[in-house]
DRENPA-3360 file (N, C-alpha, C; in nm, 2 decimals, always signed):
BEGIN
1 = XXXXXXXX = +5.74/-6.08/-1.50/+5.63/-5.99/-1.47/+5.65/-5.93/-1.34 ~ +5.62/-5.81/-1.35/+5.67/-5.74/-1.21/+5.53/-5.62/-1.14 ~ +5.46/-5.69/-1.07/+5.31/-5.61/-0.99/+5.38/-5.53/-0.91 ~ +5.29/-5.42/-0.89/+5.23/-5.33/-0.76/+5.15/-5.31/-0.71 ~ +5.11/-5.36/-0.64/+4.99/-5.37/-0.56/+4.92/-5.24/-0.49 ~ +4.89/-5.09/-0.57/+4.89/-4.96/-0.52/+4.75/-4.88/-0.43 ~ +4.66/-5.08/-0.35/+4.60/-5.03/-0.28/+4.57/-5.14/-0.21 ~ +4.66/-5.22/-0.08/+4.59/-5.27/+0.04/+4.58/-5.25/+0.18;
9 = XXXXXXXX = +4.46/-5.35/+0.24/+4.44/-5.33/+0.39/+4.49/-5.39/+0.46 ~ +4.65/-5.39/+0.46/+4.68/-5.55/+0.52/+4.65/-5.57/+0.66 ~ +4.63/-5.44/+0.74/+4.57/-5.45/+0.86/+4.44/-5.51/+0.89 ~ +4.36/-5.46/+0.75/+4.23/-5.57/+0.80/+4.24/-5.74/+0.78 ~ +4.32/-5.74/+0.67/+4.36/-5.89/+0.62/+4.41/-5.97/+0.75 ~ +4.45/-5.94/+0.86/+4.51/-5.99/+0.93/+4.58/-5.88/+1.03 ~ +4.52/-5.90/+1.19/+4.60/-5.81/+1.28/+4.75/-5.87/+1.34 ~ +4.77/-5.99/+1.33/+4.90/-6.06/+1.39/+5.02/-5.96/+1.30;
17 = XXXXXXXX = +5.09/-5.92/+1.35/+5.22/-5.86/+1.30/+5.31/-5.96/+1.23 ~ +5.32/-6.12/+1.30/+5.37/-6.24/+1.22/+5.30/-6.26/+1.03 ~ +5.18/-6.28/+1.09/+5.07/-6.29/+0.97/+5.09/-6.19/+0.85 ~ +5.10/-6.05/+0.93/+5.07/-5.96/+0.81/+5.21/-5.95/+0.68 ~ +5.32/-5.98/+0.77/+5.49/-5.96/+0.68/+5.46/-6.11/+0.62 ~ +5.39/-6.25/+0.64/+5.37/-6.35/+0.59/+5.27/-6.31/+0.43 ~ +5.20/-6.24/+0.48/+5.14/-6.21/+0.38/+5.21/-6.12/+0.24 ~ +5.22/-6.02/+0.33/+5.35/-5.91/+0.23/+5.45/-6.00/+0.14;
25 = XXXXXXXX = +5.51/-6.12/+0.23/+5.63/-6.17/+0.17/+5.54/-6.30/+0.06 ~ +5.44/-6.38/+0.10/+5.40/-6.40/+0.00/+5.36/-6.35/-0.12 ~ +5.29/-6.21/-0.13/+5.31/-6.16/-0.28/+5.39/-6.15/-0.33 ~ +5.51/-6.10/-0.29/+5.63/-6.08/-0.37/+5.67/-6.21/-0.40 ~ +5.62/-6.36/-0.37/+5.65/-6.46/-0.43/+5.56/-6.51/-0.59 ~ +5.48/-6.42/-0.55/+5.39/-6.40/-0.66/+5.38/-6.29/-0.76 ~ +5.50/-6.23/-0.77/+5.50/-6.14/-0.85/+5.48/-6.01/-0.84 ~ +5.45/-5.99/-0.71/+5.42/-5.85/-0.63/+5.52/-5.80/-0.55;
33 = XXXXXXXX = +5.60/-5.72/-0.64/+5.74/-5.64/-0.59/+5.74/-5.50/-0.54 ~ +5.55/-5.50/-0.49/+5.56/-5.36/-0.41/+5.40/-5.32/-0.38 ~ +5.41/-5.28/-0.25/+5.28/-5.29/-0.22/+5.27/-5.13/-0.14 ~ +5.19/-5.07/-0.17/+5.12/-4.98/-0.11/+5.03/-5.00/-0.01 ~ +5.01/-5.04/+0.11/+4.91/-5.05/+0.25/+4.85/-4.94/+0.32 ~ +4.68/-4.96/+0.30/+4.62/-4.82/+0.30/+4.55/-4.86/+0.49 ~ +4.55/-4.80/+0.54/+4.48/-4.77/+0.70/+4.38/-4.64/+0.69 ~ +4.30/-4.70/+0.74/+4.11/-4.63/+0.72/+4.15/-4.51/+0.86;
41 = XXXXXXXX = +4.24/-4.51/+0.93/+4.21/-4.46/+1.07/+4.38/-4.48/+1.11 ~ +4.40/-4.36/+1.15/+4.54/-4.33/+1.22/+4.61/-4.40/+1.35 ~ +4.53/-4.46/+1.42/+4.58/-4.59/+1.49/+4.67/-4.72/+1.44 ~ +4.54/-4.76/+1.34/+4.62/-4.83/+1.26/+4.72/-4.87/+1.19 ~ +4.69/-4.71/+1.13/+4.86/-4.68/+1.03/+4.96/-4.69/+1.10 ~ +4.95/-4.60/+1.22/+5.09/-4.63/+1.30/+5.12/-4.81/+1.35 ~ +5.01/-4.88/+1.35/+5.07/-5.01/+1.42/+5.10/-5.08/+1.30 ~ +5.01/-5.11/+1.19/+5.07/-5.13/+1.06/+5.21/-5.11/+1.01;
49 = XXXXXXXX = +5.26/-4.94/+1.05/+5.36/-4.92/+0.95/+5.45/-4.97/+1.08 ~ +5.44/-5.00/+1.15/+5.50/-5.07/+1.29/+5.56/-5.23/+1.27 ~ +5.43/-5.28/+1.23/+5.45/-5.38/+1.16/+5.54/-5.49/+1.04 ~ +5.51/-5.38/+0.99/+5.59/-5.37/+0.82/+5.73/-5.30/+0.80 ~ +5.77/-5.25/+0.92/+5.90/-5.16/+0.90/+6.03/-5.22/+0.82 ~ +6.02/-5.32/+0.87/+6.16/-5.40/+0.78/+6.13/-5.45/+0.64 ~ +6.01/-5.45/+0.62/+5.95/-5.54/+0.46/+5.96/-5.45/+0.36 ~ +6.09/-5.41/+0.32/+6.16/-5.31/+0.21/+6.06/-5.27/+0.09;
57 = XXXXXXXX = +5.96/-5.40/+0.07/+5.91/-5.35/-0.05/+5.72/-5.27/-0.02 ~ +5.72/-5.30/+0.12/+5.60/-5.19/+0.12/+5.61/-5.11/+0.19 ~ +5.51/-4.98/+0.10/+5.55/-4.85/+0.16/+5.41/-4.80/+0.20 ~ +5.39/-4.68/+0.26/+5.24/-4.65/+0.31/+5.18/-4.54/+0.27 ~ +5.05/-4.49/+0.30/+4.96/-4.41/+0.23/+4.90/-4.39/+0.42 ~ +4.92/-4.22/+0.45/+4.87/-4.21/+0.56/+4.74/-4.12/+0.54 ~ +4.61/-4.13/+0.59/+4.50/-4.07/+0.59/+4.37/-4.10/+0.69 ~ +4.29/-4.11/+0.70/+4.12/-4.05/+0.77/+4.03/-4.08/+0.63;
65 = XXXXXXXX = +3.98/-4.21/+0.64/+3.91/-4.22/+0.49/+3.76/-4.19/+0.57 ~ +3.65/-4.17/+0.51/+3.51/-4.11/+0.54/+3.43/-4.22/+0.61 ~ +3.49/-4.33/+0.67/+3.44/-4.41/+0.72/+3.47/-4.36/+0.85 ~ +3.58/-4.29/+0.93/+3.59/-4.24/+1.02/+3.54/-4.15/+1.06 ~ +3.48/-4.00/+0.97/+3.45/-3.87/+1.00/+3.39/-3.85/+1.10 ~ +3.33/-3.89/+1.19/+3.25/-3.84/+1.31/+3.37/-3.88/+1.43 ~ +3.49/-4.00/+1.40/+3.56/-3.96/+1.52/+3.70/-3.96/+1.48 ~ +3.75/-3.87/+1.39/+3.86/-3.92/+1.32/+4.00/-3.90/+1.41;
73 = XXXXXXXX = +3.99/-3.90/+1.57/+4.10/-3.91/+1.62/+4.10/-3.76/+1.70 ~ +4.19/-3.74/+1.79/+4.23/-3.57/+1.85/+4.34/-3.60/+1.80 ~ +4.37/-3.43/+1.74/+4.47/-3.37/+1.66/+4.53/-3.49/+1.55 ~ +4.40/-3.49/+1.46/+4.47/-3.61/+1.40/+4.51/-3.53/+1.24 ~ +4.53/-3.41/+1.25/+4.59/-3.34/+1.12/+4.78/-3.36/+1.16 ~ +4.77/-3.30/+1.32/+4.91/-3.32/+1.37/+4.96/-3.42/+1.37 ~ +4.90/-3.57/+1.32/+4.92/-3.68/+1.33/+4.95/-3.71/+1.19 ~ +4.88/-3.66/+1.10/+4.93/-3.70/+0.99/+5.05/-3.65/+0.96;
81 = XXXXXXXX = +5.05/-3.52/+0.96/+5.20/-3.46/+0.93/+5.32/-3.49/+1.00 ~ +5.31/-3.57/+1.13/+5.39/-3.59/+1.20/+5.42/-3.76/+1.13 ~ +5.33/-3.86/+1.10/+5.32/-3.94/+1.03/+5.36/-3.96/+0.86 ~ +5.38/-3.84/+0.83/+5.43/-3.86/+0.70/+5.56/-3.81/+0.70 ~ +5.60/-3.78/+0.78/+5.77/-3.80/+0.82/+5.84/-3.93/+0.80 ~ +5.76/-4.05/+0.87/+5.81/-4.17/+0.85/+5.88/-4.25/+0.77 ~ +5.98/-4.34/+0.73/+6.02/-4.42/+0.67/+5.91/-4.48/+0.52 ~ +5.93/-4.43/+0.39/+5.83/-4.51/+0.29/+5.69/-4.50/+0.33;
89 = XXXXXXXX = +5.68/-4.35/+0.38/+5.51/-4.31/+0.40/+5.51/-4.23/+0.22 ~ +5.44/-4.24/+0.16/+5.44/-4.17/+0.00/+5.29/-4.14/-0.04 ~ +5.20/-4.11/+0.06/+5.11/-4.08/+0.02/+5.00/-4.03/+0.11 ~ +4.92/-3.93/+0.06/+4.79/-3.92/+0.22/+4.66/-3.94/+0.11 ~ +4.62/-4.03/+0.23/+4.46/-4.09/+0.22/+4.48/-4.23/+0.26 ~ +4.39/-4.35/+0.23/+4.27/-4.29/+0.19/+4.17/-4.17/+0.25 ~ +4.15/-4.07/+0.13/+4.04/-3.99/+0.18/+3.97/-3.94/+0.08 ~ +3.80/-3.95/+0.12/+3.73/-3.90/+0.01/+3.59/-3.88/+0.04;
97 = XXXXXXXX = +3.47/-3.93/-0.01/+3.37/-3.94/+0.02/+3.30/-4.03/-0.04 ~ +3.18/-4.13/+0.04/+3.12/-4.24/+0.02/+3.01/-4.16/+0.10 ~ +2.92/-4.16/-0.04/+2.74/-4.11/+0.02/+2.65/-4.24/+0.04 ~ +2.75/-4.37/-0.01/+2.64/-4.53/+0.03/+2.63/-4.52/+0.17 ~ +2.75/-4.53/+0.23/+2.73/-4.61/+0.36/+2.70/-4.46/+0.44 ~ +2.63/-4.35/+0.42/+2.62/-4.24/+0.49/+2.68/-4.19/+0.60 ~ +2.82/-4.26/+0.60/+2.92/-4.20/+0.75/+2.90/-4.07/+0.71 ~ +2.87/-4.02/+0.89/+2.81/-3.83/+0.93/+2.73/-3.78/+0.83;
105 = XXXXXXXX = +2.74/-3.70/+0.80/+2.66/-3.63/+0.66/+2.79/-3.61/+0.55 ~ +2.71/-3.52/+0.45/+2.75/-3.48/+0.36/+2.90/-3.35/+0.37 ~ +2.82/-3.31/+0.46/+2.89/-3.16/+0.49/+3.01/-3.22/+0.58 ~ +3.00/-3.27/+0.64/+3.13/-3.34/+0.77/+3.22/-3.44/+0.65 ~ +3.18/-3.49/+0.58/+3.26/-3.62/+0.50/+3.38/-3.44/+0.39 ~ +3.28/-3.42/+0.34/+3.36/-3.30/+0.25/+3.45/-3.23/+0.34 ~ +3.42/-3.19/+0.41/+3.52/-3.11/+0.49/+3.68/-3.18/+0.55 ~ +3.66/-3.35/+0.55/+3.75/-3.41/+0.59/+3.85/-3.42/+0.53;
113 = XXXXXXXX = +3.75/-3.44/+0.36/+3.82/-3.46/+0.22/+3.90/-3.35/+0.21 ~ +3.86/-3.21/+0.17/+3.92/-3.10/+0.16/+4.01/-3.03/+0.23 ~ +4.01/-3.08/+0.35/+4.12/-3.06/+0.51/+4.27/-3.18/+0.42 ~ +4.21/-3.29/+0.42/+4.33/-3.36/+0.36/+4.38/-3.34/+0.24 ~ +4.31/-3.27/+0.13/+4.39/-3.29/+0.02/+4.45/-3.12/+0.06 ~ +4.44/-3.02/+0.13/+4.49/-2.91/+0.17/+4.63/-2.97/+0.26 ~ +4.63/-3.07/+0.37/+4.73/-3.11/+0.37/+4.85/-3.20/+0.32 ~ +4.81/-3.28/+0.18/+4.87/-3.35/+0.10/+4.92/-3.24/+0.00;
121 = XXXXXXXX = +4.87/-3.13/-0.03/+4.94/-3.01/-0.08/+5.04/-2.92/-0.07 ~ +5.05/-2.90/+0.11/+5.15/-2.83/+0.18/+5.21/-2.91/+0.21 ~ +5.18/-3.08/+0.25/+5.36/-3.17/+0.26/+5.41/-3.18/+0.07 ~ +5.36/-3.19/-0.01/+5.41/-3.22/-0.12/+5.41/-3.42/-0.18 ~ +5.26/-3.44/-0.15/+5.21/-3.55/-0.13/+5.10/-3.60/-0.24 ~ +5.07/-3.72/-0.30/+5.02/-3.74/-0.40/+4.83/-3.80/-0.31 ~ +4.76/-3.79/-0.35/+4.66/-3.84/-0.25/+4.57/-3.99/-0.31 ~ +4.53/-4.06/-0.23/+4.42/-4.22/-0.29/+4.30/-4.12/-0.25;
129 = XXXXXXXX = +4.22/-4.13/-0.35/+4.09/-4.08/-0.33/+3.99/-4.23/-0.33 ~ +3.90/-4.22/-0.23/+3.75/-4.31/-0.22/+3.66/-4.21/-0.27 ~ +3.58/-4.29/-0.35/+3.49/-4.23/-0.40/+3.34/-4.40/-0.43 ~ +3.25/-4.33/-0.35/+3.14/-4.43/-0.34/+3.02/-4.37/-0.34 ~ +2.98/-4.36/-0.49/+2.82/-4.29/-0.53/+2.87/-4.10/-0.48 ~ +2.95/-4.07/-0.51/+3.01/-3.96/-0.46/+3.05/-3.89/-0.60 ~ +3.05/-3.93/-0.75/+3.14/-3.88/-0.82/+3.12/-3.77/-0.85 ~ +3.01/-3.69/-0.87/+2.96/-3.57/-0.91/+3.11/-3.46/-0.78;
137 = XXXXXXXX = +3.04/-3.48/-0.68/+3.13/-3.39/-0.55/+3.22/-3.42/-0.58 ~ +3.32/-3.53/-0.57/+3.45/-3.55/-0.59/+3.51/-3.47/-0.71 ~ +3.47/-3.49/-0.82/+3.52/-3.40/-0.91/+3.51/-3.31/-0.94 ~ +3.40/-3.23/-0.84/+3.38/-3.05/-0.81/+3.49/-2.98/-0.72 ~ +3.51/-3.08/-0.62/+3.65/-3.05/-0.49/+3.76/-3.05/-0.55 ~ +3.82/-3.17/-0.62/+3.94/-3.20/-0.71/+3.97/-3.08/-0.83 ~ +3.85/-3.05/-0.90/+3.91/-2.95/-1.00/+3.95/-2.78/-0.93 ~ +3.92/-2.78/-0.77/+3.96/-2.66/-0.72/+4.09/-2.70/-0.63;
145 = XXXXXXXX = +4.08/-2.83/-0.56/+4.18/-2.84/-0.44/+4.27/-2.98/-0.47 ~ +4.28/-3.04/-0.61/+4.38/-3.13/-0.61/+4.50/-3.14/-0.58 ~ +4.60/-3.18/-0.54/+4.72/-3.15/-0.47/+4.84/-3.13/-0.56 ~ +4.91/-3.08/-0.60/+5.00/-3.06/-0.73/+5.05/-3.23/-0.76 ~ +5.12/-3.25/-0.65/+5.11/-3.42/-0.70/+5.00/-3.48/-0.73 ~ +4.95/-3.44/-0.75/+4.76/-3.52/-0.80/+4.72/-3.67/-0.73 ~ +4.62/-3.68/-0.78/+4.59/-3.83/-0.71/+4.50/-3.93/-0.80 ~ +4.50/-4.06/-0.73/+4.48/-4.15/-0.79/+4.32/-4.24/-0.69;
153 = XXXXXXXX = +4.21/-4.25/-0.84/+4.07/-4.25/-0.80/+4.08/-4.41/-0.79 ~ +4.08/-4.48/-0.65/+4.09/-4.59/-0.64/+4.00/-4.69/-0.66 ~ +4.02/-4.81/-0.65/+3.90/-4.90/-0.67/+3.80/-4.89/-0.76 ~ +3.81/-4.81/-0.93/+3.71/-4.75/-0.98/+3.59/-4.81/-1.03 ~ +3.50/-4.73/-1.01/+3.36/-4.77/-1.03/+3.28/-4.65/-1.14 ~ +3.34/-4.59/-1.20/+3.26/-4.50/-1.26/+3.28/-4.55/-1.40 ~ +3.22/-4.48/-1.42/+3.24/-4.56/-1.65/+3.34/-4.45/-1.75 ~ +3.36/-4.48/-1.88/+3.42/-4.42/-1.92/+3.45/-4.23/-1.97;
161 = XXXXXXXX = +3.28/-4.24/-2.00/+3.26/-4.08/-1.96/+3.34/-4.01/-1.87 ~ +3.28/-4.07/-1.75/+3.37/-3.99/-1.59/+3.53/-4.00/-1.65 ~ +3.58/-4.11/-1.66/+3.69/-4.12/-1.65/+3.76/-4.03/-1.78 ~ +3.73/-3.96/-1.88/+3.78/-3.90/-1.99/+3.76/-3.79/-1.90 ~ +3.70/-3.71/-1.82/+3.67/-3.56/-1.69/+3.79/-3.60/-1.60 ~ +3.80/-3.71/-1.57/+3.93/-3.71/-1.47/+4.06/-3.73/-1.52 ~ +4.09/-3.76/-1.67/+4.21/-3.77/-1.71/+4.22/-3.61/-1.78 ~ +4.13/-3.50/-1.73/+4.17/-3.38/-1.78/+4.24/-3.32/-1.68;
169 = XXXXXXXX = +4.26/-3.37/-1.58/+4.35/-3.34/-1.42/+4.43/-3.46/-1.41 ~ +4.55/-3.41/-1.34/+4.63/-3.51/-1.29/+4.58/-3.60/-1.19 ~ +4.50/-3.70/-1.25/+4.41/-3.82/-1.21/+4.46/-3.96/-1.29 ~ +4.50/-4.04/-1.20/+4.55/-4.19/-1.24/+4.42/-4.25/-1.19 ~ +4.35/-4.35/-1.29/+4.25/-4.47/-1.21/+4.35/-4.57/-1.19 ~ +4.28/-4.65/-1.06/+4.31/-4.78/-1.03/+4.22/-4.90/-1.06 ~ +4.24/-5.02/-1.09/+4.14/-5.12/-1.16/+4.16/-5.18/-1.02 ~ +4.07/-5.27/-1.00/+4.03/-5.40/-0.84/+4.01/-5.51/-0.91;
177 = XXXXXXXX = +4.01/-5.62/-0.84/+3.95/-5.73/-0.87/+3.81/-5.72/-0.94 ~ +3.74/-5.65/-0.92/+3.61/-5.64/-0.96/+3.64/-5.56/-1.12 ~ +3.74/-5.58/-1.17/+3.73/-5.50/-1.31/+3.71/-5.68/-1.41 ~ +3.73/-5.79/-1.31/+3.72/-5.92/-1.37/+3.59/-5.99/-1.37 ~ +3.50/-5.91/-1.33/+3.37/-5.97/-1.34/+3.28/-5.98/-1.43 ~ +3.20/-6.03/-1.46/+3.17/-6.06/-1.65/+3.09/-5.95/-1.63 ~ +3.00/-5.90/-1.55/+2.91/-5.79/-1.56/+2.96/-5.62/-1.55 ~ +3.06/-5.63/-1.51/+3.15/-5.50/-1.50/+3.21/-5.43/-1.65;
185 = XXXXXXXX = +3.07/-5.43/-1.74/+3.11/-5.40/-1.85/+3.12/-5.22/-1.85 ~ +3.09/-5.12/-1.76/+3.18/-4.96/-1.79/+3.29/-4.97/-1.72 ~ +3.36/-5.09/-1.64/+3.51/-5.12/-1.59/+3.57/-5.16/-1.73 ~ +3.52/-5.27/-1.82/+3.60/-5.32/-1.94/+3.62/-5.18/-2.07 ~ +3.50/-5.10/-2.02/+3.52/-5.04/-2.15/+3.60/-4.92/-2.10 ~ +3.62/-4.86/-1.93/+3.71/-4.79/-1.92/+3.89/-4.81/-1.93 ~ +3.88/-4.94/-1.88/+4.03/-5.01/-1.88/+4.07/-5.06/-2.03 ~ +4.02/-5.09/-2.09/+4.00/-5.10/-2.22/+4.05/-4.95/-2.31;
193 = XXXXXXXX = +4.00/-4.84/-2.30/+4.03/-4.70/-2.35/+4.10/-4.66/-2.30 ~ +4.12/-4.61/-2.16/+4.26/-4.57/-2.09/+4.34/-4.53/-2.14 ~ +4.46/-4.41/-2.12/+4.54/-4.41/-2.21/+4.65/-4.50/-2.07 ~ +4.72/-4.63/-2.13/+4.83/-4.70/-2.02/+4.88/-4.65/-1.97 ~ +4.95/-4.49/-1.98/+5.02/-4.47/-1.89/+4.94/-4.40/-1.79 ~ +4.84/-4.37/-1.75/+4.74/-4.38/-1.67/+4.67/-4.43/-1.59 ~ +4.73/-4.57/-1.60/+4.67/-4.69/-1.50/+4.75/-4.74/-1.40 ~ +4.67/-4.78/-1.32/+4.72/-4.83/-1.22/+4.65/-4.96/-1.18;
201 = XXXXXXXX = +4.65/-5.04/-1.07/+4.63/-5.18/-1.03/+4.61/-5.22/-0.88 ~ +4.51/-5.26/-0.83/+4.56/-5.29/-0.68/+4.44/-5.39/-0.63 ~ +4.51/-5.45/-0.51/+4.41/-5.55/-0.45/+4.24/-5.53/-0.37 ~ +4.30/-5.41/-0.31/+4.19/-5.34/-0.25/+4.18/-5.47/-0.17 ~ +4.31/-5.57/-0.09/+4.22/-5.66/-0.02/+4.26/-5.57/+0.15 ~ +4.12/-5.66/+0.19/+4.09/-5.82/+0.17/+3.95/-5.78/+0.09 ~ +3.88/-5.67/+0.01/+3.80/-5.67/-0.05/+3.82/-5.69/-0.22 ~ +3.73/-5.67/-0.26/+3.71/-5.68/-0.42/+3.82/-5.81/-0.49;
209 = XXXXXXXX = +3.77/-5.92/-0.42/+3.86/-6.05/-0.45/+3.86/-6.08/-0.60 ~ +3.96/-6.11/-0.66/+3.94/-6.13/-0.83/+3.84/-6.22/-0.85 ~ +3.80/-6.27/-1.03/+3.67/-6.33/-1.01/+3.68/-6.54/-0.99 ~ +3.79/-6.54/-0.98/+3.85/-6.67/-0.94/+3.82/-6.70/-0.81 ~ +3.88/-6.62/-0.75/+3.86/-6.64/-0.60/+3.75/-6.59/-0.52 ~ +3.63/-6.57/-0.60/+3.54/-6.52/-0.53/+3.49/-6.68/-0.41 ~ +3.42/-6.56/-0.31/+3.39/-6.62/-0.17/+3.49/-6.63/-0.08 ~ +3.62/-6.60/-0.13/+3.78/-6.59/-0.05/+3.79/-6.40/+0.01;
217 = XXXXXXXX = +3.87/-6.42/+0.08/+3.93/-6.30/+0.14/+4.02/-6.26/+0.05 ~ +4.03/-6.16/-0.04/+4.14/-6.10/-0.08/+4.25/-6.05/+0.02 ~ +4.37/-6.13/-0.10/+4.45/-6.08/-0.05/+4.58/-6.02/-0.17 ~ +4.71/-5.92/-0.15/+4.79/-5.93/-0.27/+4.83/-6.02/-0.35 ~ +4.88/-6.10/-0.30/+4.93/-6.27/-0.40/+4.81/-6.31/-0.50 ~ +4.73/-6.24/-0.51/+4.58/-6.24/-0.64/+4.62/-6.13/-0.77 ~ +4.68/-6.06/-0.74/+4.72/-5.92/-0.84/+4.72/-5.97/-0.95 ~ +4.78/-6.08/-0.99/+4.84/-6.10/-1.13/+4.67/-6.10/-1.20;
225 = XXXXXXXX = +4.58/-6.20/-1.10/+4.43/-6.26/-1.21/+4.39/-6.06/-1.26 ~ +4.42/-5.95/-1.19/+4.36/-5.85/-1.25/+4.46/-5.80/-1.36 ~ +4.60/-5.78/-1.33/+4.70/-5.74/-1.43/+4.64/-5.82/-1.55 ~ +4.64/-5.97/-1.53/+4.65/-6.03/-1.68/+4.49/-5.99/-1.75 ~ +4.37/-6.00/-1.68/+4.28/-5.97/-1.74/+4.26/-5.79/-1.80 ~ +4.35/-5.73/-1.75/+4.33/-5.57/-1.81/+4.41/-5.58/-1.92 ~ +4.55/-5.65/-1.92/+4.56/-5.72/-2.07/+4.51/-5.73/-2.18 ~ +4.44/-5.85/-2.12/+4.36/-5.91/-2.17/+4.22/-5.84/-2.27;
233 = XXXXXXXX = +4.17/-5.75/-2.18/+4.09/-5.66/-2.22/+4.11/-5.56/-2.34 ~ +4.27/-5.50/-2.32/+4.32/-5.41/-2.38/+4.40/-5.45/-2.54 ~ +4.38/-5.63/-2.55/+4.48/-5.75/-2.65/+4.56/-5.63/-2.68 ~ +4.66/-5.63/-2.54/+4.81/-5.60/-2.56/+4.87/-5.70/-2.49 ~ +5.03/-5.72/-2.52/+5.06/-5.80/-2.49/+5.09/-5.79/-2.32 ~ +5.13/-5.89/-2.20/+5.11/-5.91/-2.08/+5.22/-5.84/-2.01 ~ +5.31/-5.83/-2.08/+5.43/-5.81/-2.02/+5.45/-5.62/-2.07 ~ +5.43/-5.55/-2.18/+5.42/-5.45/-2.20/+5.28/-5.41/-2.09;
241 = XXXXXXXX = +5.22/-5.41/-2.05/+5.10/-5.40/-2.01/+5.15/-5.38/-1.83 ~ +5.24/-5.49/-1.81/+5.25/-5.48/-1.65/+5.32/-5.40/-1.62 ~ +5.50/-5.39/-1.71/+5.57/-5.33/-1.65/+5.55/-5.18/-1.66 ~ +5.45/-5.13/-1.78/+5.43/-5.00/-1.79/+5.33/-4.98/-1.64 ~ +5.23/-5.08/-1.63/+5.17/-5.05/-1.50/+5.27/-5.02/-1.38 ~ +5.35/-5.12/-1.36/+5.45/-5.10/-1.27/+5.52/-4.98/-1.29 ~ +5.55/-4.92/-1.35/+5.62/-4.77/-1.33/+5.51/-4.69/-1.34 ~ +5.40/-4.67/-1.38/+5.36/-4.58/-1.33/+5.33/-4.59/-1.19;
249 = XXXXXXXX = +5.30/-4.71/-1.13/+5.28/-4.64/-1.01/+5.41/-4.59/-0.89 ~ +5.51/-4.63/-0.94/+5.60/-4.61/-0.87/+5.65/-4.45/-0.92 ~ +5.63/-4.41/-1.05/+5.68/-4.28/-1.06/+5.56/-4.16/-0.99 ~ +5.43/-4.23/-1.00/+5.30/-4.15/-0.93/+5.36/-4.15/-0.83 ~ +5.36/-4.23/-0.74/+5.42/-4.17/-0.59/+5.54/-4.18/-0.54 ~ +5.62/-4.19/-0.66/+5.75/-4.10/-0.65/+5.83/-4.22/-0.55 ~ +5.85/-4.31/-0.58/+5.90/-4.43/-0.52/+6.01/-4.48/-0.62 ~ +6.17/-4.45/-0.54/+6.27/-4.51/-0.63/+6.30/-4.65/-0.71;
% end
């Protein structure tokens, strides 16, 4: 069985630079032969991907997710493009909009969103979209400003309806730990319908811990408890199920 883990924080998981490649190198003991590491704020990403330089099997996603909007940095557009130059940078974001936690307004969060998927268009970049109580906007911006490499709605929380509007664009969902929770029944019935080669997988840690390890810090080395239950979900068998997961995400963001 062969995972990709195509959404964590290993920065939040742990700031030690020792710690964080301990972690990285633990999943790959676990079946996790590739990790995507997402940074909320452009400081980070650069110490992150600072971090991780030598750990061949993860690569990065550079962005300004809507948790930052009110201070997202000076000149931090020239930062990203200067940042997606780097070594196994393959993606911009996270960026999107989350109307829960009301970071800035409405109008400041969209504008961040739309500034980035304008510059994930002119590098030639695939983008992670957030999306939290936000779905209506998100899919009004996306069907005018998606980026030709398209992007992938992470951590999903919307039900199957939504998700049949976003597979009419070049939109991949991603499942989280939380697609394993007995009550997450418009997660079972979207991952469940899906067409497979459309999915994707990821830890979202140190959040949305699978449902085994709840009260724990998520981390990658958990991937497999969501792989086998989307399986599971779908009674296909485990190994058709993962390795098709596994290339899609590696052909989505274009990773050899």
């Amino acid at each position: 069985m062969r995972l990709f883990d195509s959404h964590a924080h290993i920065g939040l998981i742990n700031e030690d630079p020792i710690e964080q490649l301990i972690i990285v190198q633990e999943a790959k003991r676990e079946s996790v032969e590739g990790i995507l590491t997402i940074s909320n704020n452009l400081h980070d990403f650069f110490e992150v991907h600072n971090n991780l330089k030598t750990a061949s099997h993860v690569h990065f996603s550079i962005g300004v997710s809507p948790s930052e909007v009110t201070n997202p940095g000076r000149d931090w557009e020239t930062k990203i493009e200067d940042g997606s130059k780097l070594e196994r940078v393959v993606a911009i974001g996270e960026t999107g909009l989350d109307y829960y936690r009301k970071f800035g307004n409405k109008d400041s969060q969209i504008e961040l969103f739309v500034r980035q998927l304008e510059i994930a268009e002119r590098l030639g970049f695939p983008v992670v979209i957030h999306n939290r109580e936000a779905g209506r906007d998100v899919l009004e911006i996306l069907r005018d400003k998606l980026p030709s490499r398209g992007g992938v709605l992470h951590c999903y929380s919307e039900d199957w309806e939504y998700a049949k509007k976003a597979l009419e664009m070049n939109l991949y969902i991603s499942f989280a730990g939380n697609v394993t929770y007995r009550n997450a029944r418009n997660l079972h019935e979207t991952a469940r319908n899906m067409p497979l080669e459309r999915i994707l997988i990821e830890s979202e840690s140190p959040f949305m811990v699978p449902a085994s390890h709840r009260g724990q810090r998520n981390k990658p080395a958990y991937l497999s408890e969501t792989a086998l239950f989307v399986a599971e979900l779908r009674e296909e068998p485990t190994e058709t199920v993962t390795e098709q997961i596994f290339e899609n995400t590696r052909r989505f963001f274009g990773i050899e």
